[in-house]
N, C-alpha and C positions, 0 to 999 in steps of 0.2 A: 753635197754642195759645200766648197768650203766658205770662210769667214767672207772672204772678199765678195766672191760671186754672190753670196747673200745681201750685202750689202748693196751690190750693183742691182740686183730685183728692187731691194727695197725704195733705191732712190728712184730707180727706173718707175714703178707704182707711186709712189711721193708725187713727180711733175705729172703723170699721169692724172691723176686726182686735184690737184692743184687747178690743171688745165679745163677739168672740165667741172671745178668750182666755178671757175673763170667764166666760164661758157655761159652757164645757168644764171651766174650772176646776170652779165649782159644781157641776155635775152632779157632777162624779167625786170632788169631797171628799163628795157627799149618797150615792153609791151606793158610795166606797172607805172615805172619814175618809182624814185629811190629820194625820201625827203633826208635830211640828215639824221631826225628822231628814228627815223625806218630802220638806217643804218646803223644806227648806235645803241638803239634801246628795243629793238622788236622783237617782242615772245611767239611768233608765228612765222610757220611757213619754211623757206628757204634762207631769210635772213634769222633766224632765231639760230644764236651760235654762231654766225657765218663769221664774223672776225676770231674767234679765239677759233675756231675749228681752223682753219685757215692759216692763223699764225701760228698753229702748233706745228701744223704740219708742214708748212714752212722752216721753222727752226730745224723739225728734224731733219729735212733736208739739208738745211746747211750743215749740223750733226755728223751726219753720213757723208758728206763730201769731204769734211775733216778728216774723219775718218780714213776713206779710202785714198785720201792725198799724203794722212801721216803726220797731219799738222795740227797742232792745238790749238782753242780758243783760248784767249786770254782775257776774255770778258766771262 
């Protein structure tokens, strides 16, 4: 597999995971409700980690899209 095509899995899996963070979220703020403290501070469950696991894997998607477009951040 060369650099690219690896690259293409890996973004391809990134939105995939992304999407069905997404998913689980929804569901469980429609059948829990989601307080702001839930959101930002909860050591349990689905929301424990949910923003930084999320935003990493976020970044590295945008990462890999640099990547395979060839263009750098500047931040």
């Amino acid at each position: 597999m060369s650099d690219k095509e690896a690259l293409m899995k890996e973004k391809s899996e990134l939105i995939q995971k992304l999407l069905d963070m997404q998913k689980q979220f929804i569901e469980y703020e429609h059948e829990h409700g989601i307080s702001g403290k839930d959101y930002w501070a909860s050591k349990d469950g689905l929301l424990a980690d949910y923003r930084e696991k999320f935003n990493e894997m976020a970044q590295r998607l945008v990462d890999v899209s640099h990547e395979l477009v060839g263009s750098a951040r500047n931040y």
